[in-house]
N, C-alpha and C positions, 0 to 999 in steps of 0.2 A: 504494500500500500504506500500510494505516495505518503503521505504525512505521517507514518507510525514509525515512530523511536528504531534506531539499527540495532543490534545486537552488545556494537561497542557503547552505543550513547545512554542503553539501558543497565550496561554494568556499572555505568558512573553513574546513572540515578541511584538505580536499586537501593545501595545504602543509603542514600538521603532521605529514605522513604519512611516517613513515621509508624512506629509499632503500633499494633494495633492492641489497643487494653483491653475490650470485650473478649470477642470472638473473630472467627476468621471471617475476612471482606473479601470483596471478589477482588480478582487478579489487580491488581494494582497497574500494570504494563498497559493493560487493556484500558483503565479509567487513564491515565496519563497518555495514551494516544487517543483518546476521543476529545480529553481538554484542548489536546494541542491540536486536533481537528478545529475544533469548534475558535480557537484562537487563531488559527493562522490563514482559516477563510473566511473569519467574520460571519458564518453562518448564524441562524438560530439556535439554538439549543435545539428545539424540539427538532429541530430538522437533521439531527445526528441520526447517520447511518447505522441500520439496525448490527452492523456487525460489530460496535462497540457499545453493545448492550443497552439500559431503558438508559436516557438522556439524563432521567432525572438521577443515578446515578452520580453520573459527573461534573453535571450540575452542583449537585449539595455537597460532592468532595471538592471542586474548586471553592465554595462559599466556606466553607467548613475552615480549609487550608490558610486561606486567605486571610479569615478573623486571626487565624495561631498565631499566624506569621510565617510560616511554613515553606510557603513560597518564596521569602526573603531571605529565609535561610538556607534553601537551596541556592537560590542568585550566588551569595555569595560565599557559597562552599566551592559554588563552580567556577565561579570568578576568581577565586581564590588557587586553582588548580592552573590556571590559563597559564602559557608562557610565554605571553608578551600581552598579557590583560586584556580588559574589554575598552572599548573607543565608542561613543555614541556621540551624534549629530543633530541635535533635535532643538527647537522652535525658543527653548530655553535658553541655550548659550548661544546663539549664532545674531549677531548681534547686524539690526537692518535700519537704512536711512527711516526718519521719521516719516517720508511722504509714502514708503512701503507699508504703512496697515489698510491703506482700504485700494478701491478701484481708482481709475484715471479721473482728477475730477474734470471740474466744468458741469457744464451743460449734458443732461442725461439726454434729452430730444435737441437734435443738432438740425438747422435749417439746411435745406436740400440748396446745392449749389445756384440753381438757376432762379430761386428764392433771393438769396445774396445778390447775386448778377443785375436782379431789376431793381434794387435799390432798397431804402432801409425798410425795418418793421412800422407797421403805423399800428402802434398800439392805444396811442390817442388820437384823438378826432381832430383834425386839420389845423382847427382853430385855437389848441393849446399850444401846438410844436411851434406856432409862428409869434409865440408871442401874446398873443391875444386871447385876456382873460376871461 
């Protein structure tokens, strides 16, 4: 499957994988390849393919993870193994001219050329533009 964890990338989770203090949960590999489904094509939850079991599954193990912190301390267990570290790019440090937050301004409805061409707008009545109160 495209998106389910290799073999090597599942030995380096494995142990990062929280014990379970009840009883036995279902496969763990299996909920962590439908998270990483559901995360890396923005799908729906519910729209997870049946072969990574009920959604709701992995759903309440990502909510679940996420309250512990779980997630955070995977990041950087893993971040921590890297051997030349993690680099991110994002919207936070990259630093843009002040006229870069919005669209081009001016004028949202722009006069058609042959508008301009025949001379100005007469938005008032004849007899203010000359003058004449």
């Amino acid at each position: 499957m495209r998106f389910d964890l290799t073999d090597e990338e599942w030995a380096l989770l494995e142990p990062l994988m929280p014990k379970s203090r009840k009883s036995a949960r279902v496969d763990d590999r299996k909920v962590m390849n439908a998270i990483f489904y559901v995360l890396r094509t923005g799908m729906p939850w519910r729209d997870l393919p049946e072969r990574y079991g009920p959604y709701t599954t992995a759903y309440n193990r990502f909510n679940r993870w996420s309250r512990r912190g779980i997630w955070k301390k995977i990041f950087d267990q893993v971040a921590a193994r890297s051997r030349v570290g993690l680099y991110f790019i994002d919207s936070t440090i990259v630093k843009a001219h002040r006229c870069a937050s919005g669209g081009k301004g001016g004028r949202k409805i722009r006069r058609s050329a042959s508008a301009v061409a025949a001379g100005p707008r007469k938005s008032m009545p004849q007899l203010m533009t000359k003058g004449v109160p």
